[in-house]
Every structure is written in structure tokens, then in C-alpha cells.
VMD Tcl script that draws the C-alpha trace (Angstrom):
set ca {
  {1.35 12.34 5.86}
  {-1.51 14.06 7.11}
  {-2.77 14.92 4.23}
  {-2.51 11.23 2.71}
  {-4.99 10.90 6.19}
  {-7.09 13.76 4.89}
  {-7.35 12.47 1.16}
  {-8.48 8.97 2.57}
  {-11.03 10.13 4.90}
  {-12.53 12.23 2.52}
  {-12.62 9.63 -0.71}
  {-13.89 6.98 2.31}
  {-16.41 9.79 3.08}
  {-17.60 10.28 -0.56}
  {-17.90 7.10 -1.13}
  {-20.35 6.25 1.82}
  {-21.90 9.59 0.48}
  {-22.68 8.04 -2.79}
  {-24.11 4.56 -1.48}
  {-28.15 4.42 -2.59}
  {-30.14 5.26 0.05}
  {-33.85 3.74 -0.99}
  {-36.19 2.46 1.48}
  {-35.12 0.84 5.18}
  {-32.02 -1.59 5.07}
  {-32.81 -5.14 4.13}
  {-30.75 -7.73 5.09}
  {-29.05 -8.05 1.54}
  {-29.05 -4.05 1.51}
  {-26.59 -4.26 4.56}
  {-24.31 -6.68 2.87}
  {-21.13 -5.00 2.15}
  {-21.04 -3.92 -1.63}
  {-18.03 -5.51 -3.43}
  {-16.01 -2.98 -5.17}
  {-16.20 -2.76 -8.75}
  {-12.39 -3.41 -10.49}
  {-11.96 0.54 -11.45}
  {-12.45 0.99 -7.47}
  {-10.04 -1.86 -7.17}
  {-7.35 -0.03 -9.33}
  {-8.16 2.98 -7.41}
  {-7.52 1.67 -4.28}
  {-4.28 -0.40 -5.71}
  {-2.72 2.58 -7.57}
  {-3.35 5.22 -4.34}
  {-1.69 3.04 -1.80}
  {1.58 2.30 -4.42}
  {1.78 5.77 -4.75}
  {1.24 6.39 -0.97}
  {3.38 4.13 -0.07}
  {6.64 5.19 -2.28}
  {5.64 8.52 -0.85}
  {6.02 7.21 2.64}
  {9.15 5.66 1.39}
  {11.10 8.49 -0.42}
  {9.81 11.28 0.70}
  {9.90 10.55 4.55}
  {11.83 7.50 4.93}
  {14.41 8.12 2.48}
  {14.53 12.29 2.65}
  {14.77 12.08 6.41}
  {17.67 9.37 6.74}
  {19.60 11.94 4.05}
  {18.79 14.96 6.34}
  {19.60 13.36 9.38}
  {16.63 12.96 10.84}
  {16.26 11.78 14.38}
  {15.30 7.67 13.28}
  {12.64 7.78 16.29}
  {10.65 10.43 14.26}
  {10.40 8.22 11.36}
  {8.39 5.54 12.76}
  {5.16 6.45 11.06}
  {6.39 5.77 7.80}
  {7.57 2.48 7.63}
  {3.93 1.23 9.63}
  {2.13 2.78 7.23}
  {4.29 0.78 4.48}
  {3.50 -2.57 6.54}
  {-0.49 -1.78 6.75}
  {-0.22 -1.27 2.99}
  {1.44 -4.84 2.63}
  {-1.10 -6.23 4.91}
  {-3.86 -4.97 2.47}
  {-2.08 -5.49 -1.14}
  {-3.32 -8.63 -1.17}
  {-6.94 -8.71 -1.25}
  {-6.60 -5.92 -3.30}
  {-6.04 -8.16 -6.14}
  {-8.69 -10.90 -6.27}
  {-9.13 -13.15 -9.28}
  {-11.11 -11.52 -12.11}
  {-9.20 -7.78 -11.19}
  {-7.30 -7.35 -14.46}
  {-7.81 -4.71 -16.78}
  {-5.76 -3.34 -19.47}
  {-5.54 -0.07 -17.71}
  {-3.68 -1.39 -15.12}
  {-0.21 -1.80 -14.76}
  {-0.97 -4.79 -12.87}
  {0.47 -8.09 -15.02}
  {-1.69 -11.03 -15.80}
  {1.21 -13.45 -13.68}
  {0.35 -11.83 -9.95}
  {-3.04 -13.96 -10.69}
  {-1.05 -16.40 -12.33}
  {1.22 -16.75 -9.30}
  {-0.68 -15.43 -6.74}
  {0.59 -17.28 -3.59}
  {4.49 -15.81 -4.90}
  {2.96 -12.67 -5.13}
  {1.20 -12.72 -1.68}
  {4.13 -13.60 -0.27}
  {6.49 -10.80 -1.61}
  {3.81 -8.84 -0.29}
  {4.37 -10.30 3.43}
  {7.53 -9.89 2.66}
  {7.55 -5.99 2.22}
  {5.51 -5.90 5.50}
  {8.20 -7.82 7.49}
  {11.01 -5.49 5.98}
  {8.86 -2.25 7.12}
  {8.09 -3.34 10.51}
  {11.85 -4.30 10.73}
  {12.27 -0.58 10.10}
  {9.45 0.62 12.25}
  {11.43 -1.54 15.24}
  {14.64 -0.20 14.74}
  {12.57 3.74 14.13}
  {11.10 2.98 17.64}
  {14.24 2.00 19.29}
  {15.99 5.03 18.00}
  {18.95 2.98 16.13}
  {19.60 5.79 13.23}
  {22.13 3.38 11.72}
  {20.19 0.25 11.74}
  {17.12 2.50 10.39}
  {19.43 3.38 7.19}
  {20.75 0.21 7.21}
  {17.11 -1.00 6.74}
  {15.86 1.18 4.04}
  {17.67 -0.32 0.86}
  {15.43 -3.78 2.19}
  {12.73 -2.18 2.38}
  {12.78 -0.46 -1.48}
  {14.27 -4.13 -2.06}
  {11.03 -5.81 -1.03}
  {8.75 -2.92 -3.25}
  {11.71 -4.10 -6.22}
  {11.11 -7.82 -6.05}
  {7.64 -7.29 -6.57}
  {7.64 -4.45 -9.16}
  {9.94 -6.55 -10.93}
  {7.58 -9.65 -12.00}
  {4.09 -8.34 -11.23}
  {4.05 -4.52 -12.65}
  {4.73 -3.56 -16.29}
  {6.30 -0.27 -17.15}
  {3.95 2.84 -18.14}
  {3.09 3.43 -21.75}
  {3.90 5.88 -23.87}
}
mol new
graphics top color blue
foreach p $ca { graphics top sphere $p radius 0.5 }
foreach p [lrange $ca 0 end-1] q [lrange $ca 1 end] { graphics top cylinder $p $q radius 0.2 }
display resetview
């Protein structure tokens, strides 16, 4: 996990690095740039693969080991801040044939907004029960959880070519 913190902090880093620098700040200069739709895709395909990370590789390896459910909590925030920002991640005009993004999330973009709220209700569910220390309900939570990624993957993300 800390590295996923070290990997964001240094792209977020480069990528103030790289803004122009010419002449004093105007007020348009100091307007937030909008990111182009390869950042877009960037930023969509890191957090999805963040985010399963989070979910199989902590979540999921540490209810299999055992793992105390109260040192788990990190995991399933981080899933419900990615939920948060899936969203506006996806603004009209964002498609691109390099993604595996399908055409119907713009299409049906309130449906697909709300399977995204959805995932972030099912992680903070599991955050709660992390916090609490309830080990069972924490397992008990997890199959919801990949349930809400499922339900979205499902209608919105086509599979890989090749």
C-alpha cells in the first residue's frame, strides 16, 4: 500500500513538474488545466488496478491468512475513495478505443454512477465492520464488495483484446 502512496505522489509530482512555467500567473494561467482523455485513462486504469490490488491482495489474502480484521481497515477506505472519484473520471467526450471503457457507461451514466456509489457503500460497510474488529462480518463482507466491482465490470468494461 505504501508504495501505491509512493507511485501517486510521485506521478502527482511529475505532473506539476511538467506544467509550463512562462511568465507570472494570469488569471486564466491559474485555472486548473482539464486533463486530456489519455490522462483520463491513466487515471481510470491506475485506480481499477489499485483498487483490485487493495481488494485481493490485502482484503482478500488477509481474510485467507487470518488476519486480525482491525488491520484491514485501510483497504476497503481506499476502495470507497476510489468509488467516490470513478465518477468524474468519466465525463462525456472520454471514450477512446484504447479503453476498455464501453460506449453505454456514457450511455447510461446515472446507472453507472450509481453502481459506483454502490461499491463505495459496500467498502465502507467493510471498513466499519474492519474498525470494529468483527473478522466474520469482515469476510462476510468481501464477496459484496467484489460483487459491487462485478456489477459494474459486467455492463460498462469490455474484455481485453487479443
Amino acid at each position: 500500500m505504501r508504495l501505491c502512496l509512493i507511485v501517486l505522489t510521485s506521478a502527482s509530482l511529475a505532473a506539476c513538474a511538467s506544467a509550463p512555467t512562462t511568465g507570472p500567473a494570469s488569471p486564466a494561467a491559474s485555472a486548473p488545466a482539464t486533463p486530456t482523455t489519455g490522462q483520463l485513462i491513466a487515471a481510470r486504469q491506475a485506480g481499477m488496478h489499485m483498487a483490485a490490488t487493495l481488494l485481493y491482495t490485502g482484503i482478500k489474502n488477509g481474510v485467507e491468512s487470518g488476519a486480525d480484521a482491525g488491520k484491514l481497515a485501510h483497504e476497503p477506505e481506499g476502495i470507497a475513495l476510489w468509488a467516490r472519484a470513478i465518477p468524474g473520471l468519466f465525463p462525456a467526450g472520454s471514450a477512446r478505443a484504447d479503453s476498455r471503457a464501453k460506449p453505454e457507461i456514457w450511455a447510461n451514466k446515472a446507472d453507472f454512477d450509481r453502481k459506483a456509489a454502490d461499491l463505495g457503500r459496500e467498502a465502507d460497510r467493510l471498513a466499519e465492520l474492519a474498525h470494529a474488529g468483527d473478522k466474520a462480518g469482515f469476510a462476510a463482507q468481501v464477496p459484496a464488495v467484489q460483487a459491487a466491482c462485478a456489477a459494474c465490470h459486467v455492463v460498462y468494461r469490455s474484455e481485453p483484446a487479443g
